[in-house]
C-alpha positions in Angstrom: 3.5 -26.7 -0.6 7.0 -24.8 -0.3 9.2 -27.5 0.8 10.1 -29.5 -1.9 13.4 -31.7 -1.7 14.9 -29.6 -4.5 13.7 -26.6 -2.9 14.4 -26.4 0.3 17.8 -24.8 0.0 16.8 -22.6 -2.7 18.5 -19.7 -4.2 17.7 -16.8 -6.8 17.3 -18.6 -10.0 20.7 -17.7 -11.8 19.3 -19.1 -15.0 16.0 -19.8 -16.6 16.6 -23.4 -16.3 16.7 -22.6 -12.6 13.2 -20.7 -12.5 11.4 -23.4 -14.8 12.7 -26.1 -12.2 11.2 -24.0 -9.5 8.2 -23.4 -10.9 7.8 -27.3 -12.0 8.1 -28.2 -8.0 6.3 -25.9 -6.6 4.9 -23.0 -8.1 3.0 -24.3 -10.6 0.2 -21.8 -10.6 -0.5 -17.9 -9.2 -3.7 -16.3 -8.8 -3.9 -12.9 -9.5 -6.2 -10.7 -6.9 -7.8 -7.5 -7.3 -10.5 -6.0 -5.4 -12.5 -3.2 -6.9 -15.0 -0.7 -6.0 -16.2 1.1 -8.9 -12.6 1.4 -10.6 -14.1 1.4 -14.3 -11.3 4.6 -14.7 -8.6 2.3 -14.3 -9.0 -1.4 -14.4 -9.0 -2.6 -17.7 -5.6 -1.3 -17.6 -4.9 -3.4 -14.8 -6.3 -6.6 -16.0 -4.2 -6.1 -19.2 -0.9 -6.2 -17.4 -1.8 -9.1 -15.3 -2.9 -11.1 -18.6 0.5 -9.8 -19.7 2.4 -11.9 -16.8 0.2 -14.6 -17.8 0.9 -14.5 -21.2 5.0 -14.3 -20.5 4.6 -17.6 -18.9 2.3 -19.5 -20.4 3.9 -22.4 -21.1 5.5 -22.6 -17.6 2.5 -21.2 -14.9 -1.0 -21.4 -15.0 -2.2 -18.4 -13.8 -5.8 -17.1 -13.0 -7.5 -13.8 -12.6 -10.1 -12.5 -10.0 -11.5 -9.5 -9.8 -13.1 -9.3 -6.1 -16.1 -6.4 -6.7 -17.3 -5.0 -3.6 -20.6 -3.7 -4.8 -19.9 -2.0 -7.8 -22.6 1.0 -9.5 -19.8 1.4 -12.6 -18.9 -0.7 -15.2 -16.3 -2.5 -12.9 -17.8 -6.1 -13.0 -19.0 -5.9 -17.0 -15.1 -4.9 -17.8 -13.2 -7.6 -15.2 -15.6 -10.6 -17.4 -14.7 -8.9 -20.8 -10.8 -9.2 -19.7 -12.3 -12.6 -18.2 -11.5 -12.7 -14.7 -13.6 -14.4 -12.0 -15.6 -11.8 -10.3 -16.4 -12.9 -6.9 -18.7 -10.6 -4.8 -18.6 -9.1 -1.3 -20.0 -6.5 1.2 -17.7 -3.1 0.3 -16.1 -1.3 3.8 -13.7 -4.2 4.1 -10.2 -4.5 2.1 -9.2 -7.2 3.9 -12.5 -9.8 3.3 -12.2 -8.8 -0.1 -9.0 -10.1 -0.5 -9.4 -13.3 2.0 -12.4 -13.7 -0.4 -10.4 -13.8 -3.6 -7.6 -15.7 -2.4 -9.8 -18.4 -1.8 -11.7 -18.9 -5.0 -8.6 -20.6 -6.4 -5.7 -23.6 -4.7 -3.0 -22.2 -5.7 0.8 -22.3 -5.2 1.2 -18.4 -5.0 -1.1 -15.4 -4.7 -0.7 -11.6 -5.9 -2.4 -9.2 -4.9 -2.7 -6.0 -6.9 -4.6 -2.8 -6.4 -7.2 -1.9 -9.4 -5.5 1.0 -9.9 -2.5 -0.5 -10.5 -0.2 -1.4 -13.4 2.5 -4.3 -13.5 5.7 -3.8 -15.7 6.5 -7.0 -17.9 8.3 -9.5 -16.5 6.6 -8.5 -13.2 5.7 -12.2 -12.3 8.8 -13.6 -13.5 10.8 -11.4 -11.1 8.8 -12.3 -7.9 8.5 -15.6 -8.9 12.7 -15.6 -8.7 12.3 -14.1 -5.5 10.0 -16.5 -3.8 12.5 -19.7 -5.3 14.6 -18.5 -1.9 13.0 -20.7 0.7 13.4 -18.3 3.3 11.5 -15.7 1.2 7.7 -15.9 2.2 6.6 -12.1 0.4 8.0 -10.2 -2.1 6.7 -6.6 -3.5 8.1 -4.2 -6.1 8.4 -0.6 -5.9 5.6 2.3 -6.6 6.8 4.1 -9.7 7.0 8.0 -10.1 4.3 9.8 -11.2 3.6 11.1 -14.8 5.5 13.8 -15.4 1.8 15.8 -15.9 0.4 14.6 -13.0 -0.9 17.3 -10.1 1.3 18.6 -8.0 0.2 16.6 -4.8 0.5 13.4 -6.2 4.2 14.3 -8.2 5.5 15.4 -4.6 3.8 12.7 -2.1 5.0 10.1 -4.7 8.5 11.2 -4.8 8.6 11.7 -1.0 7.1 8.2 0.1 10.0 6.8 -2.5 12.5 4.8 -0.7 16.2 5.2 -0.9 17.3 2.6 -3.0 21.0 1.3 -2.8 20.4 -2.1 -3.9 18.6 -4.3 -6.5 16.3 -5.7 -3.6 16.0 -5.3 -0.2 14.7 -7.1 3.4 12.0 -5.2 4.6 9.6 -4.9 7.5 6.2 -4.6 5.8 4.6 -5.0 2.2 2.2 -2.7 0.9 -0.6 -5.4 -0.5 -1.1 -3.1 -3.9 1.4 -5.7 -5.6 2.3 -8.3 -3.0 2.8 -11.6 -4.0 3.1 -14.3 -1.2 3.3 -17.8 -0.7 -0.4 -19.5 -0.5 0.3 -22.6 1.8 1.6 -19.9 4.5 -1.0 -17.4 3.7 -3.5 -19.7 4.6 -1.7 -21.0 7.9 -1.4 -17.6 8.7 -5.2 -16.8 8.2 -4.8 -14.5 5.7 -5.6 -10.8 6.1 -7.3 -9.7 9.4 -11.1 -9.2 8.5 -11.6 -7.0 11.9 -9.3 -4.1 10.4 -11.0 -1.4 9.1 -7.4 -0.4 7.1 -3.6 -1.5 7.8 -4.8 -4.9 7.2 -1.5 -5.4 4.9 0.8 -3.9 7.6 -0.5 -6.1 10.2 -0.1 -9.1 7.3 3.3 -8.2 6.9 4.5 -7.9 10.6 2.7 -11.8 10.7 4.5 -13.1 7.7 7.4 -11.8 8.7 7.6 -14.5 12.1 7.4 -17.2 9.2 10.3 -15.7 7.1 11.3 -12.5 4.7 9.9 -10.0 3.1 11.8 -8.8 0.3 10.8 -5.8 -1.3 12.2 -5.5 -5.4 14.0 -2.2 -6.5 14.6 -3.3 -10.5 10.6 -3.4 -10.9 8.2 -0.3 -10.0 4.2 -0.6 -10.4 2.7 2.3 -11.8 -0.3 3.4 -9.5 -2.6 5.3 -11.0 -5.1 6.5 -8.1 -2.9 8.7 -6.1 -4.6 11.5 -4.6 -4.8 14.6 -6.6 -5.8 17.4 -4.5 -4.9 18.5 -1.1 -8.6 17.6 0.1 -8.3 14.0 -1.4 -5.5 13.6 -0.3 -6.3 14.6 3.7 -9.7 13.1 3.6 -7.3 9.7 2.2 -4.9 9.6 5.0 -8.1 10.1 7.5 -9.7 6.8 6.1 -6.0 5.1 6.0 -5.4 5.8 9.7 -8.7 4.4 11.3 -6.6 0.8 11.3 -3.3 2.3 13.2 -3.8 1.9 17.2 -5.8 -1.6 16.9 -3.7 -3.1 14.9 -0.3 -2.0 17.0 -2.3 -3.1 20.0 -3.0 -6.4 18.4 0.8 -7.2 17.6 2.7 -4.9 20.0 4.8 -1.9 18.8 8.1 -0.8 18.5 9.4 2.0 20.0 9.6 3.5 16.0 6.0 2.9 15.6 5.4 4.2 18.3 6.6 8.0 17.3 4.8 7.4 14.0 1.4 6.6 15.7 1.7 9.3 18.6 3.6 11.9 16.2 0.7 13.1 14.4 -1.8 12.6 17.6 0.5 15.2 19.0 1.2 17.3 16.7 -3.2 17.9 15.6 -2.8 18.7 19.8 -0.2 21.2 19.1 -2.2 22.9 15.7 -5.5 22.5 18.3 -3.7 24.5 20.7 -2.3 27.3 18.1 -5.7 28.0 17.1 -6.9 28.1 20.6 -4.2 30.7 21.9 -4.9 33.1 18.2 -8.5 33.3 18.8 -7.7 34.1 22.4 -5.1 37.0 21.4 -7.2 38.2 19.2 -9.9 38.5 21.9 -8.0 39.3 24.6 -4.8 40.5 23.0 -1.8 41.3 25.3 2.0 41.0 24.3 2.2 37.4 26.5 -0.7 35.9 24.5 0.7 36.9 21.0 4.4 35.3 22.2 2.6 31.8 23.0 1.2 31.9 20.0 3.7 32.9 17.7 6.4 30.1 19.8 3.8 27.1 19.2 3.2 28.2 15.7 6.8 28.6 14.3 6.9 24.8 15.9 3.9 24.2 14.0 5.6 25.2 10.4 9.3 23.9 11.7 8.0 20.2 12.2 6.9 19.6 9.0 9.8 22.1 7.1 12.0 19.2 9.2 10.5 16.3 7.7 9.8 17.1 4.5 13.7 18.2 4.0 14.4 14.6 5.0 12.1 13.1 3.1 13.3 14.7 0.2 16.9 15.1 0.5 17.2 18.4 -0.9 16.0 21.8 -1.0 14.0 21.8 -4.0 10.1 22.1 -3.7 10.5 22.2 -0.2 7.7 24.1 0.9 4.5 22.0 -1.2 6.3 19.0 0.3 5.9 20.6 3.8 2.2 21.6 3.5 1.6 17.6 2.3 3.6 16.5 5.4 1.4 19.0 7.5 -1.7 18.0 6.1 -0.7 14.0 6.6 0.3 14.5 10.0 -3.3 16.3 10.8 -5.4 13.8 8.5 -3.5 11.1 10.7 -3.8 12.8 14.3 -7.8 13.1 13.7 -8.3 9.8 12.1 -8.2 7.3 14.7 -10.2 10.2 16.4 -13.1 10.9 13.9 -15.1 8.5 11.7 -14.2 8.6 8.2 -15.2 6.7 5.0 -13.1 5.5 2.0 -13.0 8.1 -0.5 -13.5 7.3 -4.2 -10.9 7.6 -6.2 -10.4 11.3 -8.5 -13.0 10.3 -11.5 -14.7 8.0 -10.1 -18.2 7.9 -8.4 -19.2 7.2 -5.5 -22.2 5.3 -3.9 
């Protein structure tokens, strides 16, 4: 659907001419995605920025909306048919089939998907429609924007940690995040789409896919506001938890790196290491003796130097450093016991849960 004569050595569109020719060949029309799961707090919002893109190009895409509610006891579905989108239902516990389900409710030439929580900037579209007229280009994502300014305190300084370090207007990158991911639809479908036998990481296991076929760029000049960032420590712990249930099957499916292989053991080792800490001060407080206390005191200043190390890292700078540890702590424990303890989604701050 992607290999048009005129397209097949494309470029980034220098011009608007150069776009509209694109889009004439071969990307004629996008369907928007979003699944939702009682996200009345936030998707009107949404919706309104995606009927933005739509409305930008009008007279050169034909773009749809659908709004994929996985059993919804809010005002989700009676708000995605007022902003008329498609609502197309599924079973909720699944990210993945939700997705797979919208994606297939329309043929056409590209899909986004986009979190409910989510916000576009203008011109969103346009830009990762530029993107994709590079024929090597399969994916293309923008950037999460910082949070508001009054936000709490866990989301301000997870956001700003998790920010990457931008040197360029747009970079190749190993994995999408699918809360704004646009991709090609002819080799979205070749590929399957997303894997409906992952619990979570069902975009990172996407990406590593899509990436055999071709690149995945990732924009820097756009950022997506996303609006359902954790807000408290416990949110935020019981979040990563959920997040992590995906990590070992789907690095077992695909095969890891020796990278991914210090992220998925790192936290394993270091909810050992806390495990352990606790173990030794409950036995010095029992037992006591000078030996005891020493053990204890060694593993625990290991405890607090880890995540002093990667927080400083993360951010660059002194600044804020310790709230910025006690969120890398509490992501490396909520990450070590995930794959280890059952967990649910948790609903979003606001919203209610069923």
């Amino acid at each position: 659907m992607f290999e048009s004569a005129s397209w097949q050595d494309g470029h980034f569109p220098q011009n608007e001419n150069e776009l509209n020719q694109f889009c004439r060949d071969t990307a004629r029309t996008v369907s928007f995605v979003v699944p939702a799961r009682n996200e009345e707090l936030h998707l009107e919002s949404c919706l309104a920025s995606l009927h933005a893109q739509a409305e930008e190009l009008k007279n050169l895409v034909a773009v749809s909306l659908v709004v994929v509610d996985n059993s919804s006891t809010d005002a989700t579905v009676k708000i995605a048919r007022r902003c008329k989108a498609t609502v197309v239902n599924v079973l909720p516990g699944n990210p993945g089939r939700a997705r797979n389900a919208g994606a297939a409710e329309f043929n056409a030439d590209v899909v986004a998907f986009v979190d409910a929580d989510c916000v576009l900037p203008r011109g969103w579209l346009r830009q990762m429609l530029k993107h994709l007229a590079e024929s090597t280009v399969v994916a293309v994502g923008a950037i999460q924007g910082p949070a508001s300014p009054d936000a709490p305190w866990v989301e301000r300084v997870w956001v700003e940690m998790i920010a990457p370090s931008v040197k360029a207007s747009s970079d190749r990158v190993l994995w999408l995040p699918a809360f704004n991911l646009a991709v090609r639809k002819s080799v979205f479908d070749d590929l399957g789409g997303f894997d409906e036998s992952l619990a979570t990481c069902e975009d990172s296991d996407l990406s590593y896919r899509l990436a055999i076929r071709g690149e995945l760029r990732r924009d820097n000049d756009f950022s997506v506001r996303h609006l359902g960032e954790s807000k408290t420590i416990v949110e935020f712990f019981q979040r990563e938890m959920w997040r992590s249930q995906g990590n070992f099957r789907s690095a077992w499916k695909r095969g890891t790196t020796v990278g991914e292989c210090v992220s998925l053991f790192l936290p394993l080792s270091y909810t050992l290491v806390v495990a352990l800490a606790v173990f030794l001060l409950m036995i010095s407080i029992v037992v006591g003796g000078f030996r005891s206390w020493v053990i204890f005191a060694t593993i625990g200043i290991g405890v607090t130097i880890l995540p002093l190390a990667i927080a400083l890292v993360k951010r660059r700078r002194f600044g804020k450093i310790l709230p910025a540890a006690v969120l890398v702590a509490t992501y490396l424990l909520a990450r070590g016991l995930g794959p280890l303890v059952p967990s649910r989604r948790v609903p979003r701050s606001g919203l209610t849960s069923s």
